[in-house]
N, C-alpha and C positions, 0 to 999 in steps of 0.2 A: 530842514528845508531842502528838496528835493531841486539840483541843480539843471537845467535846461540846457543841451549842448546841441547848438545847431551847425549844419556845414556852412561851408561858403557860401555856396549857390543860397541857400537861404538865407543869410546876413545879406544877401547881394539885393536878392529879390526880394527881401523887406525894404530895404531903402529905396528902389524902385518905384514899388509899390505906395510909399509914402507920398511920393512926388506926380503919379499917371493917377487918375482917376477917370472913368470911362462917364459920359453922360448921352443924353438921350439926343445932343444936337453930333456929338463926336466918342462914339463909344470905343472903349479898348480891345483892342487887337491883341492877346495872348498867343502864346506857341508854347507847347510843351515837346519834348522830344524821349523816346524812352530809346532802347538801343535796338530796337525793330521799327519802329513808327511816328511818325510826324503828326502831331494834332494843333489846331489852331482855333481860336474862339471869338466872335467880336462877343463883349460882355455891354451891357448898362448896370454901372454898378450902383447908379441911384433906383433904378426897379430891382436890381438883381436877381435877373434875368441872363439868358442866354439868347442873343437875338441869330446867331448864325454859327454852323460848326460845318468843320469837313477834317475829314483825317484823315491816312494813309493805309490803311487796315485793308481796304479792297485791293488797292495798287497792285501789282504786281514787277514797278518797276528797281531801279536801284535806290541808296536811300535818298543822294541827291535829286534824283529826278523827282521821286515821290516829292520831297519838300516843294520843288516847283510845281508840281501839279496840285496841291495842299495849296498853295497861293492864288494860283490860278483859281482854283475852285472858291476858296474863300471871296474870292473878290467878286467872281459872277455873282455867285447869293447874293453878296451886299450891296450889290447894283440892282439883284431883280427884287430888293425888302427896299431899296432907296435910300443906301448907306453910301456917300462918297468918300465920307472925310474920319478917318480913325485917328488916335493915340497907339502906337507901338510901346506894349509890353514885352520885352524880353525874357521874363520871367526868371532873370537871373544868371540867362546865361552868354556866352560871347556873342558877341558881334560879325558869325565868322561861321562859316560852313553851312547847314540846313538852314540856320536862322536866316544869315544872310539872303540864301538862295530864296526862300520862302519870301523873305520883306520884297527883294526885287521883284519875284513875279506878283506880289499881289499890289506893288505900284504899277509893272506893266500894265497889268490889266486894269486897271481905273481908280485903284485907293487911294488917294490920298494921306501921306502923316511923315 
């Protein structure tokens, strides 16, 4: 039997994951980060769908700003699709730097969670 070894972040972000579930009146908000770019998701995981995305890819700023612009952007869309109110996915990882700065600006700008 071939044994399964996963990291943290994925121990972490399964038991996250157990507990957020995105729906169609309040879908989830994901972030993934790689060490160049910021991406963000709102998902409905009851259609499993992808209703809005924005990443960091065009940017050309640094990585923190990018994340705030990556919020900022997520949140227009989900205002102009008529998304107010999300579930924050962290996808496992801290509570602290891109993520942070990302969750702040996409409540400045109108989200809710």
């Amino acid at each position: 039997m071939k044994r399964i070894i996963l990291s943290n972040r994925d121990r972490i972000k399964n038991r996250i994951r157990a507990k957020v579930q995105g729906t169609e009146q309040r879908p989830r908000l994901t972030v993934f980060k790689s060490n160049k770019f910021t991406y963000a998701q709102i998902i409905d995981d009851n259609a499993g769908k992808t209703l809005v995305q924005a990443n960091s890819s065009e940017m050309k700023d640094k990585k923190m700003d990018a994340a705030i612009g990556v919020g900022k952007e997520i949140a227009k869309a989900a205002k102009a699709k008529g998304i107010t109110k999300v579930v924050f996915d962290r996808n496992g990882y801290k509570y602290t730097g891109r993520i942070l700065a990302l969750a702040e600006a996409a409540r400045e700008a109108g989200l809710e969670f």
